[in-house]
C-alpha positions as CSV (number, residue, x, y, z in Angstrom):
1,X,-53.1,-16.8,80.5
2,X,-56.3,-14.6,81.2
3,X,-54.3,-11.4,79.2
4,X,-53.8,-13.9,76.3
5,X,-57.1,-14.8,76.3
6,X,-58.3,-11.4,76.3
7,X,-55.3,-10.1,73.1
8,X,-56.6,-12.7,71.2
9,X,-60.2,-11.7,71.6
10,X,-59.6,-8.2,71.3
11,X,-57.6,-8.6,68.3
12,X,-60.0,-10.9,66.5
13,X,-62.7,-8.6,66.9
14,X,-60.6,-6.0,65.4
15,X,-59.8,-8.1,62.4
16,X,-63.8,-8.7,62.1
17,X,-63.6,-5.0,62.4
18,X,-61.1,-4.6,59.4
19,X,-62.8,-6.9,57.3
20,X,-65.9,-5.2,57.2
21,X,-64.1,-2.0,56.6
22,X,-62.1,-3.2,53.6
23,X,-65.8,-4.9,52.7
24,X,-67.4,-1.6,51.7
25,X,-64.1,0.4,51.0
26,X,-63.8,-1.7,48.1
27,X,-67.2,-2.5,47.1
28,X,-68.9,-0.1,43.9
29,X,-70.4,3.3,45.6
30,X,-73.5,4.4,44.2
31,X,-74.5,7.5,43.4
32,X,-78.5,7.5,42.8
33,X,-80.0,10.8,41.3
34,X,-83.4,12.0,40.1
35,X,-84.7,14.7,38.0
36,X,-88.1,15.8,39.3
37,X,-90.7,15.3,36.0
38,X,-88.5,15.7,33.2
39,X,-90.0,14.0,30.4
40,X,-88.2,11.6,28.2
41,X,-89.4,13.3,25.3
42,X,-86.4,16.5,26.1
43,X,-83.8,13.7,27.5
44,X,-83.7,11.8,23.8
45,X,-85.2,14.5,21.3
46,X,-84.2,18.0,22.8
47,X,-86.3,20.8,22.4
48,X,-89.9,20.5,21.8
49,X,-90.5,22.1,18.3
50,X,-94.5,23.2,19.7
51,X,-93.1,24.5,22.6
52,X,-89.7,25.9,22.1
53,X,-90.9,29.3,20.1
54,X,-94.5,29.5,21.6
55,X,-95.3,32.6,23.5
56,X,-97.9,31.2,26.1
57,X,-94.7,29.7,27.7
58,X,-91.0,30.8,26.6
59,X,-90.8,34.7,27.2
60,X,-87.4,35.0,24.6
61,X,-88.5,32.8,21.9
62,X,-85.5,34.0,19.6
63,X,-82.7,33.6,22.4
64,X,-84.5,29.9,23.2
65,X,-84.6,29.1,20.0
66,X,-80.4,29.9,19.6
67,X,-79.9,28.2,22.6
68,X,-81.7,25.0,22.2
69,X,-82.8,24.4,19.2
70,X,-81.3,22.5,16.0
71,X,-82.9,21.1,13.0
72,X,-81.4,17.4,13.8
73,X,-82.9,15.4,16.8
74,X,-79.1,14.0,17.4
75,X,-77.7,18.2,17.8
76,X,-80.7,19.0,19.2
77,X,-80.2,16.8,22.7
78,X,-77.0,17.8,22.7
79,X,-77.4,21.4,23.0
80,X,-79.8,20.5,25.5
81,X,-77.6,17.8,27.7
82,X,-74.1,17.8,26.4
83,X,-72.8,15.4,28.9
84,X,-75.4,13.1,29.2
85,X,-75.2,12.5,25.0
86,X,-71.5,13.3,24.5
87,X,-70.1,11.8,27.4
88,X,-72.7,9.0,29.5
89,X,-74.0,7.9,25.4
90,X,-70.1,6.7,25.0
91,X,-69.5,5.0,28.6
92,X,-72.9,3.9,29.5
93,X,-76.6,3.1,28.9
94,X,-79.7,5.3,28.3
95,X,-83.1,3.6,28.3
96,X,-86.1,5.1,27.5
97,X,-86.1,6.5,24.1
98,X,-89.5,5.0,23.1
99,X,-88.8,6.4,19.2
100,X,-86.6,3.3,19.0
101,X,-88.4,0.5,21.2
102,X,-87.2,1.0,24.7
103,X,-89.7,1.5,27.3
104,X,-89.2,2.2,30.8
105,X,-92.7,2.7,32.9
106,X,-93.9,3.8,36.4
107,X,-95.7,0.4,38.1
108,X,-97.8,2.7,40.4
109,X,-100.8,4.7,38.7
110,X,-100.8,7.6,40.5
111,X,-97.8,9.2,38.4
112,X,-97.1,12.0,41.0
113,X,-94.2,12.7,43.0
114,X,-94.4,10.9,46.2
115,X,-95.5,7.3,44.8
116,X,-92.8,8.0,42.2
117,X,-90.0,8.2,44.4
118,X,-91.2,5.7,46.8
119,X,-91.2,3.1,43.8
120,X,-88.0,4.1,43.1
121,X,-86.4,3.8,46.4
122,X,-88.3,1.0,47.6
123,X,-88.8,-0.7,44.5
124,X,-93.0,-1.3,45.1
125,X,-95.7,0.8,44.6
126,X,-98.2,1.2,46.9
127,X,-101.5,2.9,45.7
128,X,-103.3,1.9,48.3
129,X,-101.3,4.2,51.1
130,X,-99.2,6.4,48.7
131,X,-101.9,8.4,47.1
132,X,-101.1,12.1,47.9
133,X,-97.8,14.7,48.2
134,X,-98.9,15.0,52.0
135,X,-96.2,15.2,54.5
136,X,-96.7,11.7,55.8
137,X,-93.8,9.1,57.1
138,X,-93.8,6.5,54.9
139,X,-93.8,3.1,56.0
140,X,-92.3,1.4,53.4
141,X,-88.5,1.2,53.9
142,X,-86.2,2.6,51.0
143,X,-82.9,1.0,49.6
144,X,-81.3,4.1,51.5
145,X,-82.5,2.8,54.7
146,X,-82.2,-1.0,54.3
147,X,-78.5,-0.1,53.3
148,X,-78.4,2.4,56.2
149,X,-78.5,-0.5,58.5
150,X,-76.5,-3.2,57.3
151,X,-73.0,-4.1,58.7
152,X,-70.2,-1.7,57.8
153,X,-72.6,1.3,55.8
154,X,-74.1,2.8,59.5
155,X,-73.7,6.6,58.5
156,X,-72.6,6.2,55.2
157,X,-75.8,6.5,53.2
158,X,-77.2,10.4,53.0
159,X,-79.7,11.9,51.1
160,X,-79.9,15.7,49.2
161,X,-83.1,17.0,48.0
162,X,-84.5,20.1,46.5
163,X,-88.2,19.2,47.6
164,X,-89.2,19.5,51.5
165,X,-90.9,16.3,51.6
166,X,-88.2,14.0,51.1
167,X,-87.8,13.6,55.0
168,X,-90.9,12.2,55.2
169,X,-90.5,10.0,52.3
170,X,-87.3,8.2,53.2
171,X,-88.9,8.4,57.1
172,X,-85.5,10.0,58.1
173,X,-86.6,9.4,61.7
174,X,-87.0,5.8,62.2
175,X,-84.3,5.5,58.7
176,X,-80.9,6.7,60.5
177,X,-80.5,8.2,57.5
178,X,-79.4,11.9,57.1
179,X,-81.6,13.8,54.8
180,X,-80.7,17.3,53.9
181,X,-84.3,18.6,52.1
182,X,-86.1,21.9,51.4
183,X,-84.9,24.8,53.0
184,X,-82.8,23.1,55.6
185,X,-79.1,24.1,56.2
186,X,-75.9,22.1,56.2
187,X,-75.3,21.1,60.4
188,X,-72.6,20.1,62.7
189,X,-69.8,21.4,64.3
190,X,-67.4,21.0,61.3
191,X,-68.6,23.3,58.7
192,X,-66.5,24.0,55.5
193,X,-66.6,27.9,54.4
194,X,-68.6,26.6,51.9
195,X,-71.0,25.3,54.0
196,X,-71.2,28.4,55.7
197,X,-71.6,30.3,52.2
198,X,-74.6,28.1,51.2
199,X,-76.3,28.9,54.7
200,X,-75.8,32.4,54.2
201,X,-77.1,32.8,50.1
202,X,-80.0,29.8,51.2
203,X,-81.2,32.5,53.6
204,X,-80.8,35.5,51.6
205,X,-82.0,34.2,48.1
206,X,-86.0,33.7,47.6
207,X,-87.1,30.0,45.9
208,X,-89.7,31.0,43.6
209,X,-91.7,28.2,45.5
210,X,-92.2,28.2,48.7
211,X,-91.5,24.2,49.3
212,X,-88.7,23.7,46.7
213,X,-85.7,25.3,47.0
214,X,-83.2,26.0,43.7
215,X,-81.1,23.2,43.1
216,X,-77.9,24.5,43.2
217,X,-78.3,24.7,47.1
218,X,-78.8,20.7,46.8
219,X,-76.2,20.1,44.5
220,X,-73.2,22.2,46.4
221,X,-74.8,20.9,49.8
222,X,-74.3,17.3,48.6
223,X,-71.2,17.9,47.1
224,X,-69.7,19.0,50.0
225,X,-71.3,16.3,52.4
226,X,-69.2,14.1,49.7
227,X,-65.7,15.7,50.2
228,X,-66.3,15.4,54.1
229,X,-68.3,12.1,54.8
230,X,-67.5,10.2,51.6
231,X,-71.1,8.2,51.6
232,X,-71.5,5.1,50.3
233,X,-74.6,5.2,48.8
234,X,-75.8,9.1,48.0
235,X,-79.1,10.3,46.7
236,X,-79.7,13.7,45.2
237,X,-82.8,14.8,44.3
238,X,-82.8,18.0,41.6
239,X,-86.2,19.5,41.2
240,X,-86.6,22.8,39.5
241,X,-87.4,20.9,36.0
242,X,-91.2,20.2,37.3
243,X,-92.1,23.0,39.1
244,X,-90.7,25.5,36.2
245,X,-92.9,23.0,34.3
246,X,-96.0,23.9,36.3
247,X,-95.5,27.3,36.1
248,X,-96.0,26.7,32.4
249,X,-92.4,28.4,31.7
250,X,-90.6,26.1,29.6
251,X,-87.8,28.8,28.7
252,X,-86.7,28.0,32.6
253,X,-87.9,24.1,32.2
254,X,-85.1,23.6,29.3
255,X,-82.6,25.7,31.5
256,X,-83.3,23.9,34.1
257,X,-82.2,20.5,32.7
258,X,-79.5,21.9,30.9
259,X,-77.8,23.0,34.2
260,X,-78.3,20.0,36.2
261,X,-76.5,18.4,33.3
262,X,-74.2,20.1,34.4
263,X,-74.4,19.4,37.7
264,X,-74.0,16.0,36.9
265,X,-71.2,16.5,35.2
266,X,-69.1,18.3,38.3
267,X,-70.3,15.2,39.9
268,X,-68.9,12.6,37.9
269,X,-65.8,14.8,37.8
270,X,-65.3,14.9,41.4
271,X,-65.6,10.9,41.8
272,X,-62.8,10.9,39.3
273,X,-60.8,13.1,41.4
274,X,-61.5,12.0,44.7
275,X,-59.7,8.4,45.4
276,X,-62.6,7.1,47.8
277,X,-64.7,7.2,44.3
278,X,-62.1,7.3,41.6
279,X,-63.2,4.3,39.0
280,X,-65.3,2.7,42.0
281,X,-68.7,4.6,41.7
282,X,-71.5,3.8,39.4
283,X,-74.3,6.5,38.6
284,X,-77.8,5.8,38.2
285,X,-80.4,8.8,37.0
286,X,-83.7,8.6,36.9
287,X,-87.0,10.7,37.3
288,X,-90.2,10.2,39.2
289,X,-92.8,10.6,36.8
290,X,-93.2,11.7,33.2
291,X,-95.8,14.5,31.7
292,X,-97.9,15.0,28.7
293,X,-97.8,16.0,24.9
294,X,-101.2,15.9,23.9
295,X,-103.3,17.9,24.3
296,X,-100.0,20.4,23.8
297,X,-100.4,22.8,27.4
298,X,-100.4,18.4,29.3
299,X,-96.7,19.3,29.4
300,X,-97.0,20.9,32.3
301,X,-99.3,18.5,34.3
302,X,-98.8,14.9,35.1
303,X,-100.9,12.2,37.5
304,X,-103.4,9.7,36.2
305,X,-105.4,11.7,33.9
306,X,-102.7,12.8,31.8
307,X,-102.3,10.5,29.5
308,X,-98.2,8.9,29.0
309,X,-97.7,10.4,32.0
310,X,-96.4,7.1,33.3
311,X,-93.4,7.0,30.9
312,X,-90.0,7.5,32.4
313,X,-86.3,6.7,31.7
314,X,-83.2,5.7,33.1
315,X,-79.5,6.4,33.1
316,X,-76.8,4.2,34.3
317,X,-72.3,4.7,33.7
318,X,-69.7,4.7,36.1
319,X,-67.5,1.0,37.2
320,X,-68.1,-1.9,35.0
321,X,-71.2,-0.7,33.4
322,X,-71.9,-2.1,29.9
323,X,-71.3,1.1,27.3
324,X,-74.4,0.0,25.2
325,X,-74.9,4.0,24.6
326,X,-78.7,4.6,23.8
327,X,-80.6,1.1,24.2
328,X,-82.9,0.5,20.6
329,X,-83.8,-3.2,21.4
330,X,-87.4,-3.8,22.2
331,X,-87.7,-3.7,26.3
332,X,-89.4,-2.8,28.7
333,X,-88.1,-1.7,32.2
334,X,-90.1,0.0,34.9
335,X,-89.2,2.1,37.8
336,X,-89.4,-0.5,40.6
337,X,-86.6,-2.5,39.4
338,X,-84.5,0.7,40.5
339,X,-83.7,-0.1,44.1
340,X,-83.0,-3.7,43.7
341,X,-80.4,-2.6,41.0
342,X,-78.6,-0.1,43.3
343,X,-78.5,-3.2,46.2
344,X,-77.1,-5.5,43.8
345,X,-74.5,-2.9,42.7
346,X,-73.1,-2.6,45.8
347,X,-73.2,-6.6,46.4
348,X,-76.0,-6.6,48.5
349,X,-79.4,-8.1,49.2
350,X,-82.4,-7.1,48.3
351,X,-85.3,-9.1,49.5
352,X,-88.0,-7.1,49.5
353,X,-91.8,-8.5,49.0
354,X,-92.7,-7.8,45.3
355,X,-89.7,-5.7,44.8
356,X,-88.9,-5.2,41.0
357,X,-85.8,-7.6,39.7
358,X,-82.2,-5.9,39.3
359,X,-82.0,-4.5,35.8
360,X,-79.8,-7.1,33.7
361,X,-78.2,-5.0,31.7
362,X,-76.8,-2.8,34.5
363,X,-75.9,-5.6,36.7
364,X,-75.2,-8.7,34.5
365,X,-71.1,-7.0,33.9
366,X,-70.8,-6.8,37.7
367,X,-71.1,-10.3,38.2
């Protein structure tokens, strides 16, 4: 009688064990990326026509000018991002474009890096203790963490960053959650060659900055975490497009975005591939700030004295996302409604104090 007893028990437990497998097997995974300070302005009209053939900051004006630029907005972004307009503008939604009415703002007014991606992953701003790029843990937890902890997604929420202060920002200590940032190299005991490649060139090729490395590092690094690990949630963090920015060299600025389109691309390819993502994964894109226009040489600065500097976009395709292509109604959508909308995504949760609501439009079809 006492064995019985103890089959049964042990066998319910693993059927509680098996549920909440199947529970997130088959859930939507989320892939969440941001592109560090690219303006909207270059994501919906391409090249800047003041920018693109001015000496003070393109070096080959004429081979610029080939590359990116075309007399028609429509061509123009195009050459710029190919897949985000010929591909994501046909299966899913781009907000943003404030030519045509939609608005998508920062709620914190510091428009800087850190309070931008701490809106975005916890869905508040919080002036009051976010206020600088300083290496601090953040006490406010992300959607990474929150999801980090729940039944059945223990390990299978990672972060990949260009910028060495993501560690601190998503509190990888007290989070769980692995974050793979700066110059750090891929770990463990089960490294693909490729891995092993990536460690090697990360060592042996200089960052022009010395707390950003080049985002292909990130993207391959992530990449391959994804083949191994398969995460649940991901975040990858591409930053090259603001610091070329603040270098003033927009030749590299447009390059820059133009190859992590790219990168996006071989990303959404690789879901498609790979069964554990195959028609199950939505993408969301964003950025953590915005930049000026006017005066013209703003472009490379942003924070609260830059005018606009506040105004961002996002990006959403993948499973069940509404294809409304490039949003014209009149809206307005901000930043903090981010990390409620990956939760509900995945059919979670999230309760956050004076969290920002799940954007409609991206969640309304998942229902």
């Amino acid at each position: 009688m006492k064995k019985n007893i103890i089959f049964i028990v042990v066998f319910t437990l693993h059927l509680f064990a098996i549920k909440g497998s199947a529970q997130t097997e088959n859930s939507p995974k989320v892939i969440l990326i941001t592109l560090d300070g690219l303006r909207w302005q270059e994501l919906y009209t391409g090249a800047d026509s003041l920018l693109v053939t001015n000496n003070t900051y393109v070096n080959d004006t004429t081979k610029l000018k080939a590359d990116f630029w075309r007399p028609k907005t429509k061509d123009r972004r195009e050459a710029l991002m190919p897949f985000f307009w010929k591909t994501i503008a046909s299966m899913g939604q781009l907000h943003g474009n404030r030519n045509v009415g939609s608005k998508v703002n920062l709620t914190n007014m510091m428009w800087f890096s850190y309070p931008g991606y701490n809106e975005i992953l916890t869905g508040v701003a919080d002036d009051k203790n976010i206020n600088s790029n300083k290496k601090i843990n953040n006490s406010n937890k992300t959607v990474l963490e929150i999801t980090n902890n729940l039944p059945g997604y223990k390990g299978k929420v990672a972060a990949f960053g260009s910028w060495d202060v993501f560690p601190f920002i998503i509190n990888e200590d007290r989070s769980g959650v692995l974050v793979n940032a700066g110059f750090e190299a891929a770990k463990g005991n089960n490294l693909s060659r490729r891995e092993v490649f990536l460690n090697q060139l990360q060592d042996q090729i200089p960052s022009p900055w010395s707390t950003v490395r080049l985002d292909a590092f990130t993207h391959h690094y992530a990449i391959e975490h994804m083949k191994k690990n398969h995460p649940d949630l991901m975040y990858i963090a591409y930053g090259e497009t603001d610091d070329f920015a603040h270098d003033g060299d927009y030749e590299a600025y447009l390059k820059a975005a133009h190859n992590t389109d790219g990168m996006i691309k071989e990303l959404w390819e690789f879901t498609q591939q790979d069964s554990y993502y195959k028609d199950n994964t939505v993408f969301i894109i964003s950025t953590d700030h915005g930049r000026g226009t006017d005066p013209l040489d703003t472009w490379k600065s942003h924070g609260s004295k830059v005018k606009n500097a506040g105004e961002v976009w996002i990006v959403a395709f993948g499973k069940e996302i509404a294809a409304l292509g490039e949003v014209k109604n009149t809206e307005q959508l901000y930043s903090n409604q981010i990390a409620a909308t990956v939760a509900a995504i995945m059919g979670n949760e999230y309760s956050v104090e004076n969290a920002g609501k799940p954007i409609e439009s991206i969640v309304k079809s998942k229902k």
